[in-house]
ChimeraX commands (.cxc) that place a marker at each C-alpha (Angstrom):
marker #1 position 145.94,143.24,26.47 radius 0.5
marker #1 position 142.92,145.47,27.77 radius 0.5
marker #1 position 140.74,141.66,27.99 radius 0.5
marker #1 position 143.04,140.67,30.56 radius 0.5
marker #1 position 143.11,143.36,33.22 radius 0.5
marker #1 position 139.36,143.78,32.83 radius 0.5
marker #1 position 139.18,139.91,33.35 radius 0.5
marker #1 position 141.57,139.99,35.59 radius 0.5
marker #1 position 140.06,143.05,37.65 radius 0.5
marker #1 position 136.18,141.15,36.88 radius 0.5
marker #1 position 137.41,137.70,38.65 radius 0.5
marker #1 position 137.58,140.63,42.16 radius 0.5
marker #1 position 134.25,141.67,42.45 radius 0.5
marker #1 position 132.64,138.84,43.80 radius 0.5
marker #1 position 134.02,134.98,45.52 radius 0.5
marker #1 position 131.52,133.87,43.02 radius 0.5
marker #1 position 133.20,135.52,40.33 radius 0.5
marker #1 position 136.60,134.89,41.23 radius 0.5
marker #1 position 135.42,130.86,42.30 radius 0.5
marker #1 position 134.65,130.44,38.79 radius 0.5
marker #1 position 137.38,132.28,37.46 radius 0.5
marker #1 position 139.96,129.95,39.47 radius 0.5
marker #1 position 138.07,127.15,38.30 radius 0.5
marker #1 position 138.33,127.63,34.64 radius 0.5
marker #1 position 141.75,128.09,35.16 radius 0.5
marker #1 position 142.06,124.90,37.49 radius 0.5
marker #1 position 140.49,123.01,34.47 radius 0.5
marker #1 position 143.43,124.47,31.75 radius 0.5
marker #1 position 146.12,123.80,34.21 radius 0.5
marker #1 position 144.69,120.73,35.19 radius 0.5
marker #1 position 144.27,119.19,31.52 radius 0.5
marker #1 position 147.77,120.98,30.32 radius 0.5
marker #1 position 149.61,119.89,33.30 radius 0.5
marker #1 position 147.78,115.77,32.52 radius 0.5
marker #1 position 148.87,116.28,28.84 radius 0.5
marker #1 position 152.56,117.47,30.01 radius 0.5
marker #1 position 153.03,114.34,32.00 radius 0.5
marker #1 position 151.74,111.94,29.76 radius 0.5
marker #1 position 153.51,113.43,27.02 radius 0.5
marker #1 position 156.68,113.52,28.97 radius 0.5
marker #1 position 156.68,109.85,30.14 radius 0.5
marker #1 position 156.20,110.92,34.13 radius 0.5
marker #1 position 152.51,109.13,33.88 radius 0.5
marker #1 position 152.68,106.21,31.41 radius 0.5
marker #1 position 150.27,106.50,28.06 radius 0.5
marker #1 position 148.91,102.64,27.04 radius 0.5
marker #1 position 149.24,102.81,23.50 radius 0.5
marker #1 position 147.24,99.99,21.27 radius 0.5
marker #1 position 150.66,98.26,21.35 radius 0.5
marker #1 position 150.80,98.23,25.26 radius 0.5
marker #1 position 153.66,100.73,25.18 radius 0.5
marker #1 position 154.15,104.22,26.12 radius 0.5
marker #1 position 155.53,106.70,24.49 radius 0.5
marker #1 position 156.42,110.42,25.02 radius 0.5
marker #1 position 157.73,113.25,23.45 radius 0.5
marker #1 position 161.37,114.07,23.40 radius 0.5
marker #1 position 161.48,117.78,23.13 radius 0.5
marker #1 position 158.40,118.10,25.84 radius 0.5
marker #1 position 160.00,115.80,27.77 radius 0.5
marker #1 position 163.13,117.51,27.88 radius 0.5
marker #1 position 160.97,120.91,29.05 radius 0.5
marker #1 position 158.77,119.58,31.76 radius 0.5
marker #1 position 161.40,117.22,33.08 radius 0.5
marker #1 position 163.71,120.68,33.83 radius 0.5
marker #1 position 160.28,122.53,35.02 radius 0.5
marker #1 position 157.09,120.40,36.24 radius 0.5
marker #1 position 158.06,120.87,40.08 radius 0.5
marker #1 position 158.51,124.90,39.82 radius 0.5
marker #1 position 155.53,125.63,37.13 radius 0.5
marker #1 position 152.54,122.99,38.44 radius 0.5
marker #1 position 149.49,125.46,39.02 radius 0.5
marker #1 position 146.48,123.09,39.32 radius 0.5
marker #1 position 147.12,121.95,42.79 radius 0.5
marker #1 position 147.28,125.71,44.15 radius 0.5
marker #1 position 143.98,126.20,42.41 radius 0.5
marker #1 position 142.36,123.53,43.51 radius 0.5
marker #1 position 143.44,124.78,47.24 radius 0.5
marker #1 position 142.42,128.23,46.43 radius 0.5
marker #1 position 138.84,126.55,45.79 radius 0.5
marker #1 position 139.18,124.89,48.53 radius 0.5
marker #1 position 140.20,128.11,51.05 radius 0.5
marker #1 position 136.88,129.67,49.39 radius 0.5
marker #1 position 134.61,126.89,50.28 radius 0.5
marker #1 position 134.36,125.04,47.24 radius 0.5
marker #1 position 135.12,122.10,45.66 radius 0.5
marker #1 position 136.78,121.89,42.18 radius 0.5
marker #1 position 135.50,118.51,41.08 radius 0.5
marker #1 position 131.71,119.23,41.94 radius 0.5
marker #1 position 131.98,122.25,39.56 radius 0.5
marker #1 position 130.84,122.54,36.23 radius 0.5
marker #1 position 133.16,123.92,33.07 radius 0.5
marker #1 position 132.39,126.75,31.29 radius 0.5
marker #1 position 132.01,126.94,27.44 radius 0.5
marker #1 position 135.13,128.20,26.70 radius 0.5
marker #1 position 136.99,126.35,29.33 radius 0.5
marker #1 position 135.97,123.07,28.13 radius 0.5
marker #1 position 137.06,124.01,24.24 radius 0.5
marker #1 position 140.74,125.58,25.92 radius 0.5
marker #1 position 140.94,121.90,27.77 radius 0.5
marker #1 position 140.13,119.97,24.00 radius 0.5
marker #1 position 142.57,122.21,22.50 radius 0.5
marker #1 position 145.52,120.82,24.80 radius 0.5
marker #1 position 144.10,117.63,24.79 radius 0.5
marker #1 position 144.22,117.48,20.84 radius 0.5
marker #1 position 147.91,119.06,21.22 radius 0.5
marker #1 position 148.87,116.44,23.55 radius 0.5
marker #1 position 147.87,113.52,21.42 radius 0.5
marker #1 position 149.42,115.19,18.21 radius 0.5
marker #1 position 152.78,115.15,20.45 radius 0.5
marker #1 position 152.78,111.65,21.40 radius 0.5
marker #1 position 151.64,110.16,18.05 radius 0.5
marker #1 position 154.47,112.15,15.86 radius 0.5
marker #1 position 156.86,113.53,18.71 radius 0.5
marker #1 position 155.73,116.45,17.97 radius 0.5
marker #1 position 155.89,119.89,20.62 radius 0.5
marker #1 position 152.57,121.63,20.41 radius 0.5
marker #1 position 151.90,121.23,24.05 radius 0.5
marker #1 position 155.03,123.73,24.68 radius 0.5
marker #1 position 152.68,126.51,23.00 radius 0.5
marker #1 position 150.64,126.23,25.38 radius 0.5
marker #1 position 153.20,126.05,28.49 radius 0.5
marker #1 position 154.60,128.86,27.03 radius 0.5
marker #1 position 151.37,131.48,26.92 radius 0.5
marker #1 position 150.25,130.39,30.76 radius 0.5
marker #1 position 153.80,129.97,32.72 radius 0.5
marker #1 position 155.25,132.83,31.26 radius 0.5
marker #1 position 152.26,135.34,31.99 radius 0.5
marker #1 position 151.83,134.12,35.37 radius 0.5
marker #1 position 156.01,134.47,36.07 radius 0.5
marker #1 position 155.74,138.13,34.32 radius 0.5
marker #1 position 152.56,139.49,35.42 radius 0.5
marker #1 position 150.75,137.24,37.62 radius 0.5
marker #1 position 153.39,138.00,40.65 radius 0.5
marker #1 position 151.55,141.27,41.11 radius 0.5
marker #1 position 148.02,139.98,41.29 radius 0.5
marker #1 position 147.51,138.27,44.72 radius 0.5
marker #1 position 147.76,141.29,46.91 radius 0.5
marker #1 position 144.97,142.94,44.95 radius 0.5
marker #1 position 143.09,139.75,44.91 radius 0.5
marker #1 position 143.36,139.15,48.87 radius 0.5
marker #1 position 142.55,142.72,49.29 radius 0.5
marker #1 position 139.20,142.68,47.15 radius 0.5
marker #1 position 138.18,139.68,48.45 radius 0.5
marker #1 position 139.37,139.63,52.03 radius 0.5
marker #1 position 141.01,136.45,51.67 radius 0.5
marker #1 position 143.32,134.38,54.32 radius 0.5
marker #1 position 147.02,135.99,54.36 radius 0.5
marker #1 position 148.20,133.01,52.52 radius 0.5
marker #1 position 145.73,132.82,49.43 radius 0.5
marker #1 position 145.70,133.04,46.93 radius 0.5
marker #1 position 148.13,130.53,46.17 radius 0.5
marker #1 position 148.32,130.26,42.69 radius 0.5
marker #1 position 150.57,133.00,41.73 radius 0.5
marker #1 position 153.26,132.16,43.81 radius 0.5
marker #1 position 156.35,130.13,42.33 radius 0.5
marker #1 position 159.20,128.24,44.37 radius 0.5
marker #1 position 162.04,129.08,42.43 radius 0.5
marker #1 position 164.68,126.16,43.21 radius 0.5
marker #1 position 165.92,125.21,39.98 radius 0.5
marker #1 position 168.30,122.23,39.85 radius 0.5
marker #1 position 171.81,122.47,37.74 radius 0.5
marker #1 position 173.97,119.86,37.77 radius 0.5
marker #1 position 172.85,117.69,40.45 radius 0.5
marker #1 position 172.67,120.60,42.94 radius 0.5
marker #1 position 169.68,122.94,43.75 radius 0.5
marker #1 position 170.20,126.75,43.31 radius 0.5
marker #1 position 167.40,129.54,44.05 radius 0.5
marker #1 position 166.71,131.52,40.68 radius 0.5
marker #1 position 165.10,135.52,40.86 radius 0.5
marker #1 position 161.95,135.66,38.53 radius 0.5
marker #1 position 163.81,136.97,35.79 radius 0.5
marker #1 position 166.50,134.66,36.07 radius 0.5
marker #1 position 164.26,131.73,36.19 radius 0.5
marker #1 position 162.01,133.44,33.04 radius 0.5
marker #1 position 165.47,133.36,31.40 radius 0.5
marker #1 position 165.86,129.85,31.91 radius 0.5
marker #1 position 162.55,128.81,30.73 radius 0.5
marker #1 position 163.76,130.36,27.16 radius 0.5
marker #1 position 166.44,128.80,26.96 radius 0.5
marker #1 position 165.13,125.14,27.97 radius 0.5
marker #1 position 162.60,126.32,25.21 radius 0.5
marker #1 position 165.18,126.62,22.68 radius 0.5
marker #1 position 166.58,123.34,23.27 radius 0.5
marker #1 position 163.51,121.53,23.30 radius 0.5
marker #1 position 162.70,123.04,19.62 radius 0.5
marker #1 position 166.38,122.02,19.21 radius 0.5
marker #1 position 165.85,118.11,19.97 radius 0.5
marker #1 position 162.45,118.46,17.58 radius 0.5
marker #1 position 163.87,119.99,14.49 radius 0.5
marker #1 position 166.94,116.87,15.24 radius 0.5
marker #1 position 164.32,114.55,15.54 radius 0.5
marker #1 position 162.15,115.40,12.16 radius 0.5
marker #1 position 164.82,115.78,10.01 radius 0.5
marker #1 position 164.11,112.38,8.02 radius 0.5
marker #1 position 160.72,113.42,7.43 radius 0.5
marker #1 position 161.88,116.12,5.48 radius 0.5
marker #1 position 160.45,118.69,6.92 radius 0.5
marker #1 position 162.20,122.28,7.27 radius 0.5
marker #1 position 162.77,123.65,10.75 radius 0.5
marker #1 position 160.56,126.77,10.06 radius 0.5
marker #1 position 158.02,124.74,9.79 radius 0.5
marker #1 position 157.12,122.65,12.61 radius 0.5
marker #1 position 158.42,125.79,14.83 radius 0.5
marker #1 position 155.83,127.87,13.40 radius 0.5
marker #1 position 153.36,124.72,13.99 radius 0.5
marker #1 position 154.24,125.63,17.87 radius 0.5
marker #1 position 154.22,129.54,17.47 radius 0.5
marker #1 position 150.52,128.75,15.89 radius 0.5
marker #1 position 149.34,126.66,18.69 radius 0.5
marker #1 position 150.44,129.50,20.60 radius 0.5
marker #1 position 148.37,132.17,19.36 radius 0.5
marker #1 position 145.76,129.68,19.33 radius 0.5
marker #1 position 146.22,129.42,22.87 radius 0.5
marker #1 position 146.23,133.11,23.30 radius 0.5
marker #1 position 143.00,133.52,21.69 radius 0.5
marker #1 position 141.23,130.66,24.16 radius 0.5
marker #1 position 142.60,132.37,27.25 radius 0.5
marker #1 position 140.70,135.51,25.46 radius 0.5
marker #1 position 137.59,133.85,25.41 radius 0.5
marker #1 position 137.92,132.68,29.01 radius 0.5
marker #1 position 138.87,135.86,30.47 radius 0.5
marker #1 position 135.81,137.43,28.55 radius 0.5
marker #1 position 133.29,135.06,28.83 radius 0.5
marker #1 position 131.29,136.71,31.20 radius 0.5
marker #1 position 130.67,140.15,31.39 radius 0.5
marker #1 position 133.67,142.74,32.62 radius 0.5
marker #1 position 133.20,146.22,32.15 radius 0.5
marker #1 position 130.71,146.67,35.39 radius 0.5
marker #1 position 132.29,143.99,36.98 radius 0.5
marker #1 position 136.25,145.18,36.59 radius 0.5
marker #1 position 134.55,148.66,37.78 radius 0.5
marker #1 position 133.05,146.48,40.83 radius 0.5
marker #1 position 136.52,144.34,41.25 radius 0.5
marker #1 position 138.78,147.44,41.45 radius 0.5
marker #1 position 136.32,149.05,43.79 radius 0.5
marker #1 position 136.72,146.08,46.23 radius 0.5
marker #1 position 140.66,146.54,45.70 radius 0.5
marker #1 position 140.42,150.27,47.37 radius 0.5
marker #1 position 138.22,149.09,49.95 radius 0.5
marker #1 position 140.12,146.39,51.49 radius 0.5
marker #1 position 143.65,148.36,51.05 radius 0.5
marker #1 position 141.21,151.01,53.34 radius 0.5
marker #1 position 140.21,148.67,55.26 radius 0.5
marker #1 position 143.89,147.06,56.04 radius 0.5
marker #1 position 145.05,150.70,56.54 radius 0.5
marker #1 position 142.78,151.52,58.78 radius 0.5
marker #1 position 143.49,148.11,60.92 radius 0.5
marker #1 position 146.64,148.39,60.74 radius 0.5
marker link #1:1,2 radius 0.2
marker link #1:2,3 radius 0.2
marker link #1:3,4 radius 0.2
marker link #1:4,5 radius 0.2
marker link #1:5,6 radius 0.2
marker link #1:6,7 radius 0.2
marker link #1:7,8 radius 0.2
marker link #1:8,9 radius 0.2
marker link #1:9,10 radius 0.2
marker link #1:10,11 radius 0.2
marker link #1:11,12 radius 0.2
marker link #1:12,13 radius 0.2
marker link #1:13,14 radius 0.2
marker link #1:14,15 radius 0.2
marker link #1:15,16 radius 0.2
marker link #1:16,17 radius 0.2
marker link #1:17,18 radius 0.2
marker link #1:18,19 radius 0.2
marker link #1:19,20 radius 0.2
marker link #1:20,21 radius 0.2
marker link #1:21,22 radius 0.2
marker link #1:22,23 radius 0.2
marker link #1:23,24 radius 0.2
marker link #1:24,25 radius 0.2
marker link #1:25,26 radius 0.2
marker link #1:26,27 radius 0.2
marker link #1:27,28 radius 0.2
marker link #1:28,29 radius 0.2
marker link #1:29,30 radius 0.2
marker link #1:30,31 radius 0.2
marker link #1:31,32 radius 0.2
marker link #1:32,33 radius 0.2
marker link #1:33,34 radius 0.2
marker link #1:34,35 radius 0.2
marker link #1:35,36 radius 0.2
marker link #1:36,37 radius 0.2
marker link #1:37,38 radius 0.2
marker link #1:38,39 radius 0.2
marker link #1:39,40 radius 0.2
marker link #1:40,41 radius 0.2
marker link #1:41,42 radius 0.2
marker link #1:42,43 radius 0.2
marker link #1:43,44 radius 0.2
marker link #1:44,45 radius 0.2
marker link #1:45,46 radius 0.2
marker link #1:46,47 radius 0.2
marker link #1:47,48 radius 0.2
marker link #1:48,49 radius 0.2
marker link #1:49,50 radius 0.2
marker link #1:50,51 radius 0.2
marker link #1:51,52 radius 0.2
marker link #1:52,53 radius 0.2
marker link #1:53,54 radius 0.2
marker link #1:54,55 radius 0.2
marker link #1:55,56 radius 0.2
marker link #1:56,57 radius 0.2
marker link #1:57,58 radius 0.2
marker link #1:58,59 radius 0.2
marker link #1:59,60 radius 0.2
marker link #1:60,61 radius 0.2
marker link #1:61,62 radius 0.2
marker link #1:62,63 radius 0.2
marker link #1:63,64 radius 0.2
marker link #1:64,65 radius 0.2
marker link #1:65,66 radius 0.2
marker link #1:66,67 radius 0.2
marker link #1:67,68 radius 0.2
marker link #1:68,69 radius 0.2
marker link #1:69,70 radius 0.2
marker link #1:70,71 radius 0.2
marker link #1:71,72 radius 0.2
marker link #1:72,73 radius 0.2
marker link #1:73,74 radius 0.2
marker link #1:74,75 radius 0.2
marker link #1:75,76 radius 0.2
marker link #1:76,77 radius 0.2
marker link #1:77,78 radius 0.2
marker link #1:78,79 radius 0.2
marker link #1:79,80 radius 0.2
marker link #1:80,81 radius 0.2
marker link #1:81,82 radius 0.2
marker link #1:82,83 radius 0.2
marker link #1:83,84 radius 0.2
marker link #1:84,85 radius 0.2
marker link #1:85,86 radius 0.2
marker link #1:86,87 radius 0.2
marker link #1:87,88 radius 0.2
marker link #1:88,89 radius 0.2
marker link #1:89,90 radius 0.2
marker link #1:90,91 radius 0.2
marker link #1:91,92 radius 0.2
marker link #1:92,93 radius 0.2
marker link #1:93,94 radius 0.2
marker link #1:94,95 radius 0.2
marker link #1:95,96 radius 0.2
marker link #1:96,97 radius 0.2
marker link #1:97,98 radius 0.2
marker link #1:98,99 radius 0.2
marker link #1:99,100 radius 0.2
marker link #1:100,101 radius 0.2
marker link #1:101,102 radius 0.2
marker link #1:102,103 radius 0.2
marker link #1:103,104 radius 0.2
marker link #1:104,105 radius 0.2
marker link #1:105,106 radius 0.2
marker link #1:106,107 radius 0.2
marker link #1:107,108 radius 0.2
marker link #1:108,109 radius 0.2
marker link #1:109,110 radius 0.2
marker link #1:110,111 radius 0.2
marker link #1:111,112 radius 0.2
marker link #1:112,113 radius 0.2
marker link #1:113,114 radius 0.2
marker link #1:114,115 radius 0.2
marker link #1:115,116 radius 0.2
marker link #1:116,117 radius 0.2
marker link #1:117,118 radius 0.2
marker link #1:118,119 radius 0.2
marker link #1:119,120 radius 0.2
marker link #1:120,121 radius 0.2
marker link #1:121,122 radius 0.2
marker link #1:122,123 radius 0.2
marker link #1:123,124 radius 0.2
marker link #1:124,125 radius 0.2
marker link #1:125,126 radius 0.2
marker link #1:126,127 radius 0.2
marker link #1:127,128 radius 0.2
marker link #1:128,129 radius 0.2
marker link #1:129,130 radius 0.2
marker link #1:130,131 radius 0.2
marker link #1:131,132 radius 0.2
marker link #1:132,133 radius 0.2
marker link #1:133,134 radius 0.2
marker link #1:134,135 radius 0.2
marker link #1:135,136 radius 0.2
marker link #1:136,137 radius 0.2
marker link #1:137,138 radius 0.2
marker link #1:138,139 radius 0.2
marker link #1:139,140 radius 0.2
marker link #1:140,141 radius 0.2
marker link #1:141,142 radius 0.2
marker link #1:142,143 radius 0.2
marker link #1:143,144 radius 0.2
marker link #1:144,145 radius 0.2
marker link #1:145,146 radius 0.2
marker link #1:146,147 radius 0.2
marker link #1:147,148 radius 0.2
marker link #1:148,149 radius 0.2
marker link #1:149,150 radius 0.2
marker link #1:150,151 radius 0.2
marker link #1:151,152 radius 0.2
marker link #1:152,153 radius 0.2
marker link #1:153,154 radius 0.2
marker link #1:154,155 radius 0.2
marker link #1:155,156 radius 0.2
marker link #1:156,157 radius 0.2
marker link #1:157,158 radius 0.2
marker link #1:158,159 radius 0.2
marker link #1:159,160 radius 0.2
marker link #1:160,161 radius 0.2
marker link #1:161,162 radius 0.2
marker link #1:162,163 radius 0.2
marker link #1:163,164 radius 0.2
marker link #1:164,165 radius 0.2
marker link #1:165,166 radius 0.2
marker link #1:166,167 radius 0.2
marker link #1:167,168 radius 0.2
marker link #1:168,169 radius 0.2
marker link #1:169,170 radius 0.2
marker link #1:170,171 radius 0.2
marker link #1:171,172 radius 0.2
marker link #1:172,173 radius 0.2
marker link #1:173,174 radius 0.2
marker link #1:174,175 radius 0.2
marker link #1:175,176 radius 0.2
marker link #1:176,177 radius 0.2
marker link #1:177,178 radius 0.2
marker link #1:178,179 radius 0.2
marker link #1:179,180 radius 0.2
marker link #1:180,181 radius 0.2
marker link #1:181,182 radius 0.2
marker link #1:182,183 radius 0.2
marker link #1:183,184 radius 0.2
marker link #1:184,185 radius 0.2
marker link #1:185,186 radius 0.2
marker link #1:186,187 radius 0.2
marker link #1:187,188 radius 0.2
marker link #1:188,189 radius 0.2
marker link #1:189,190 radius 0.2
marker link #1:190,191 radius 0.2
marker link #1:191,192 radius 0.2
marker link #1:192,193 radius 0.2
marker link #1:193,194 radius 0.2
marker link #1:194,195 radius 0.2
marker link #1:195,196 radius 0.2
marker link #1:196,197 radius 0.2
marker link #1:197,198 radius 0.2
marker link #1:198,199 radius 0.2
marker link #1:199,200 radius 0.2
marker link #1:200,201 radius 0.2
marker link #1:201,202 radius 0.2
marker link #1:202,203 radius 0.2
marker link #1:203,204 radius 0.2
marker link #1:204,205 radius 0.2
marker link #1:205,206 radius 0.2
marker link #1:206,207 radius 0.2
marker link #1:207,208 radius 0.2
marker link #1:208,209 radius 0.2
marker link #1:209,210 radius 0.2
marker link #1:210,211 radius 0.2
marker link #1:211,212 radius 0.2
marker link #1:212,213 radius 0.2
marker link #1:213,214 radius 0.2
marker link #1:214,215 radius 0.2
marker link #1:215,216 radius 0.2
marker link #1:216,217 radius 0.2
marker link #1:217,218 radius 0.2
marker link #1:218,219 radius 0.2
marker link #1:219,220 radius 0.2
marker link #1:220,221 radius 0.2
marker link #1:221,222 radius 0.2
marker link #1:222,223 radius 0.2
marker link #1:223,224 radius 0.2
marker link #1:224,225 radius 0.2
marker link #1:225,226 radius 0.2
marker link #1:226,227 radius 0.2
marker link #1:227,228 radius 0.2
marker link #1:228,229 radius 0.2
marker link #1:229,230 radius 0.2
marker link #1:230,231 radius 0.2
marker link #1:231,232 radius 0.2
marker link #1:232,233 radius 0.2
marker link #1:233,234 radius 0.2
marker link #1:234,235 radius 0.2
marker link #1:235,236 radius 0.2
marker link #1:236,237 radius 0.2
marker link #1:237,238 radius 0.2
marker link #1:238,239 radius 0.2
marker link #1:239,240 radius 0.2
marker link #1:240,241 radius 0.2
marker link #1:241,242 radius 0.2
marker link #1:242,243 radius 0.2
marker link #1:243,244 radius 0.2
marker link #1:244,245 radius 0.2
marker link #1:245,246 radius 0.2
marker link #1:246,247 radius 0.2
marker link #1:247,248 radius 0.2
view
């Protein structure tokens, strides 16, 4: 989608830009990635009852994928390589409604077992495995960063399969994630079958909270303005692949 690469292109035409930019992001992946593990039982959720609880078809999906996908850490570095710290910086509009929306999912999926919060998982990972590989060349380029940032787009692809730890391609791992997917809506339709509700259904509650998900990282992307600034971004691009040439 057009809103994407102009975003994308925008977040290049200034460490200003771009340090907000990674921000917003660090503040979805941070508040996805709190609502994953709570959800999935890896950081324990008091309940009224002094319990915890998580959800069995989320758990089954971050279980299989937390180590490989976890984003918030990188960005939080990235800040970091830039000069800035992540925790003294403020949220943007549509960042903080993107973080309520995956809190809200999060707390739907512990209190009925629900799977919203794979949605979600599944519009960020998935980009960043299918297009966000290509971005930090372009990035370190226009913004004449260190040789090893930005970190956020890279992925360590060890995947583990039956006890043993085997190193996936991209696509192979992408694969994977649909399948894990698949199972995980799987164990919920299993799981909601005595509350007699059809399997169409509660999938299409997750394929909702997907495009719902979609339309926040829309908002984000576009918040500020990125026709001038995509034109500025890709302008920074050509000048540090000149000026690496001409080093070089």
């Amino acid at each position: 989608m057009k809103v994407f690469g102009l975003g994308t292109l925008s977040s290049m035409s200034s460490k200003e830009r771009y340090a907000r930019f990674t921000h917003s992001m660090y503040g979805v992946y941070g508040a996805m990635e709190d609502e994953l593990d709570l959800s999935s039982g890896i950081t324990k959720y008091n309940l009224e009852n002094g319990g915890s609880r998580a959800s069995e078809p989320v758990q089954y999906f971050w279980t299989l994928h937390s180590e490989v996908l976890r984003r918030s850490n990188k960005l939080k570095q990235d800040l970091i390589d830039i000069g800035k710290d992540a925790e003294s910086m403020d949220y943007s509009t549509a960042t903080i409604k993107y973080r309520n929306a995956i809190r809200a999912a999060g707390s739907h999926d512990r209190e009925c077992g629900g799977g919203l919060l794979l949605g979600h998982a599944y519009t960020r990972y998935l980009a960043d495995l299918m297009g966000g590989q290509v971005l930090a060349t372009p990035t370190r380029l226009a913004l004449g960063l260190n040789s090893d940032s930005p970190k956020q787009y890279s992925f360590d692809l060890n995947y583990v399969v039956n006890g043993g730890m085997i190193r996936l391609t991209r696509k192979e791992y992408v694969e994977k994630i649909y399948q894990d997917l698949n199972v995980s809506g799987d164990i919920l339709t299993e799981n909601i079958k005595d509350r007699q509700l059809g399997r169409d259904t509660v999938l299409e509650d997750i394929v909702k909270e997907a495009r719902s998900a979609f339309q926040h990282n829309v908002e984000v992307y576009s918040e500020e303005p990125i026709w001038m600034d995509s034109l500025l971004g890709l302008k920074n691009i050509i000048g540090g692949w000149v000026f690496q040439t001409q080093s070089s």
